[in-house]
C-alpha positions in Angstrom: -22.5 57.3 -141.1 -20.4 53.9 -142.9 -23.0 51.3 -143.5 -22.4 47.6 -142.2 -22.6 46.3 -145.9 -20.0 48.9 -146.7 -17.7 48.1 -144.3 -18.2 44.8 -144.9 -17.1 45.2 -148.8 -14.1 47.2 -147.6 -13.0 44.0 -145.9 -13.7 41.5 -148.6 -11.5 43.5 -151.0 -9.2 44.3 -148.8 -8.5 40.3 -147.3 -9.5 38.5 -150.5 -10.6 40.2 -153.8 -8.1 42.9 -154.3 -5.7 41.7 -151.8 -2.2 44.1 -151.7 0.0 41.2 -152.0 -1.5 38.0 -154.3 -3.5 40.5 -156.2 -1.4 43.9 -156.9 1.9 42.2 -155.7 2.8 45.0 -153.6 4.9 44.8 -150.2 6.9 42.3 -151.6 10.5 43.1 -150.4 8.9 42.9 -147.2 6.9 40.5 -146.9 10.5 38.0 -148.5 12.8 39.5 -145.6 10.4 39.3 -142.7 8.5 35.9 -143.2 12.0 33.7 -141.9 9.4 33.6 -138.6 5.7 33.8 -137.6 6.3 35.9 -135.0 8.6 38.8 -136.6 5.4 38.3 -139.5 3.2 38.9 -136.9 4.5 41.8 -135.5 5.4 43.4 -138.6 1.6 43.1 -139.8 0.2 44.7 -136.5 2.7 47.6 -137.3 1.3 48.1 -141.2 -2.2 47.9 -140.0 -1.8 50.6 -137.4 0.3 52.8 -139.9 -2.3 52.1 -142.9 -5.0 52.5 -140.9 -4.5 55.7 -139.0 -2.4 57.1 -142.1 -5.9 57.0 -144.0 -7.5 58.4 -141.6 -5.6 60.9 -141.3 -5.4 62.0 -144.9 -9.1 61.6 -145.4 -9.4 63.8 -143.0 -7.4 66.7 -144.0 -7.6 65.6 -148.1 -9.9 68.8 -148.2 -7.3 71.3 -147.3 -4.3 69.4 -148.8 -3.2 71.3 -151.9 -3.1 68.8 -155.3 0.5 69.5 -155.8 1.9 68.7 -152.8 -0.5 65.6 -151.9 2.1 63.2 -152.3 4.4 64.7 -149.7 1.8 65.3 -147.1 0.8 61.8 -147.3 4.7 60.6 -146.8 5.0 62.7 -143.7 2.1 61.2 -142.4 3.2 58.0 -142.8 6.6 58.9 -141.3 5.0 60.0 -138.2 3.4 56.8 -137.6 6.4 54.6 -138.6 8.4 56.6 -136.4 5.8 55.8 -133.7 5.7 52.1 -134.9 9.9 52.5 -134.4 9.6 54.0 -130.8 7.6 51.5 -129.3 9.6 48.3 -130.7 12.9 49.8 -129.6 11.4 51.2 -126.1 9.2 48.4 -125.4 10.6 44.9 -127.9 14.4 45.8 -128.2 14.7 42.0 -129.5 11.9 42.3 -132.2 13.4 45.8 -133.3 16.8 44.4 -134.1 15.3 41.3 -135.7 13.1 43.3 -137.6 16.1 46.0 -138.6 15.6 48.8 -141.3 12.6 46.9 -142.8 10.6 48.8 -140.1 11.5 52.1 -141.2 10.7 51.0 -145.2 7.1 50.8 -143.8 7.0 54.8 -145.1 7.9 53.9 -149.1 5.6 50.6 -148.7 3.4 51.2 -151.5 0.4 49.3 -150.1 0.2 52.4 -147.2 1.0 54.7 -150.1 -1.7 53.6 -152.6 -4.4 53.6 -150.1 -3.7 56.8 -149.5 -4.2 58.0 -152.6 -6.8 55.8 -154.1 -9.3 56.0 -151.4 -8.4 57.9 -148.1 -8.3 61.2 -150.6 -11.9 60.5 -152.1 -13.4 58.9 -149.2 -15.2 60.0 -145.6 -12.2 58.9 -142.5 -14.2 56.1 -140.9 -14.2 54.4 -144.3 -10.6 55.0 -144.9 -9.8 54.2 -141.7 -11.2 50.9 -142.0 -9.6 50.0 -146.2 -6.4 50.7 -144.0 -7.2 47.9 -141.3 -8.5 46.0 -144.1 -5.5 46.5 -146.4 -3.3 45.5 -143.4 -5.0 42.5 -142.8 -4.6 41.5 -146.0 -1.4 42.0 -146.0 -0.5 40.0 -142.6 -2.6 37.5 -143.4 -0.1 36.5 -146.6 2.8 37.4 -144.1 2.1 34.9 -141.7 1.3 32.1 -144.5 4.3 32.5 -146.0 6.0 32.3 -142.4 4.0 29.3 -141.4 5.4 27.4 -143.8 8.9 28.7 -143.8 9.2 28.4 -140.0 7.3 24.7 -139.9 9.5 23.1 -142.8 12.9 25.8 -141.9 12.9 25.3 -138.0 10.5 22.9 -137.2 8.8 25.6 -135.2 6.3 27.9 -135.0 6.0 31.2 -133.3 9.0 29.6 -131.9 7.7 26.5 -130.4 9.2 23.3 -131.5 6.3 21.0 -133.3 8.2 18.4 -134.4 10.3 15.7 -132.9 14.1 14.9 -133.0 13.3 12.9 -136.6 12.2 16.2 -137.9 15.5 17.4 -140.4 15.1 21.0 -141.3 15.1 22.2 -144.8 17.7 25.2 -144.8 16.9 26.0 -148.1 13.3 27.5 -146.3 15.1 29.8 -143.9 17.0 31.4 -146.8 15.9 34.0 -149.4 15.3 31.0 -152.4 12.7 29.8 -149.8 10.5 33.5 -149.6 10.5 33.6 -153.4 9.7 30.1 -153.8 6.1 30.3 -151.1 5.5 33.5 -152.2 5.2 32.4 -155.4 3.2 29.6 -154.7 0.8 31.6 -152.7 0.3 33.8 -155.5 -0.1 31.2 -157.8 -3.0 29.1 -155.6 -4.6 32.4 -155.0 -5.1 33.6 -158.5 -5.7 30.4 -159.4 -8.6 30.0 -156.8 -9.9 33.4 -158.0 -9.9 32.3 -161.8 -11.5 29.4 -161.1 -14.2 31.5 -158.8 -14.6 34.3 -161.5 -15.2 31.9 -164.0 -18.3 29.6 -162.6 -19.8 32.6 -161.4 -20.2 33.9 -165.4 -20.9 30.5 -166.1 -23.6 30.6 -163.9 -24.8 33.7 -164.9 -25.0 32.5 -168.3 -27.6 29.6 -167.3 
């Protein structure tokens, strides 16, 4: 049975100290095209966290009967089956979202945040715990979505999740809403975030050293 403390670790890595985005930059293309909105960021980050999480739990489950040369594929497949799931649902259910969202739902299956938790720890590790690094990693990953977007939307549309903040003074800044704008926030979220960490990393051992 997962301890607390351990799911609690699986969190902390997943959200802050090895964070799929600021800290292994992965899920960039992503996380650029989608983050024009809070809401499309939103909604793309519920759909990673239910692929990554029930992905890895699915692998971990079966990782014992999953031949080593043929891993990789398995693991695609699974994800496939949940991004087509993911894809169902938004057309069926969110035809708006779907078509604002476009093909960047189906590139959920070659994300290699989904693809590397797979293989890292749903195939050495019990399901529950893989089950929750994939909620953890997707977190992680939506939480950097929706920064990004909260800025881009704010300054872009003078918006957010749609709703207009500002007043009639308020003149957007086009160059947000465009791709410049993701690489630019993206950048500076990676930036403050490693930044932060450095600065973290280094009074601890300077602590330690008293």
């Amino acid at each position: 049975m997962i301890k607390l403390k351990e799911i609690k670790n699986i969190f902390t890595m997943g959200l802050i100290k090895d964070n799929p985005v600021y800290r292994q930059i992965l899920g960039i293309c992503s996380a650029l095209a989608v983050t024009n909105l809070m809401l499309n960021s939103l909604v793309m980050g519920i759909g990673l966290i239910f692929v990554a999480s029930f992905s890895s739990l699915t692998v971990s489950i079966i990782r014992r009967y999953t031949p080593k040369h043929i891993r990789m594929m398995v693991q695609t497949l699974i994800i496939s089956a949940y991004v087509i799931i993911v894809d169902i649902v938004l057309k069926a259910y969110f035809p708006t979202m779907s078509d604002a969202l476009g093909p960047y739902v189906g590139l959920i299956i070659t994300n290699c945040i989904i693809m590397g938790r797979c293989e890292s720890f749903a195939q050495k590790n019990p399901p529950i715990a893989s089950f929750f690094d994939g909620i953890a990693s997707g977190l992680g990953y939506t939480f950097v979505l929706l920064s990004v977007a909260f800025f881009r939307e704010f300054l872009g549309f003078g918006t957010l999740f749609g709703i207009s903040v500002v007043g009639d003074w308020w003149v957007n800044w086009i160059f947000m809403i465009m791709p410049p704008g993701a690489f630019f926030m993206m950048a500076i979220l990676i930036w403050v975030a490693n930044s932060f960490s450095s600065v973290k990393e280094e009074s601890t051992v300077t602590g330690g050293g008293h």
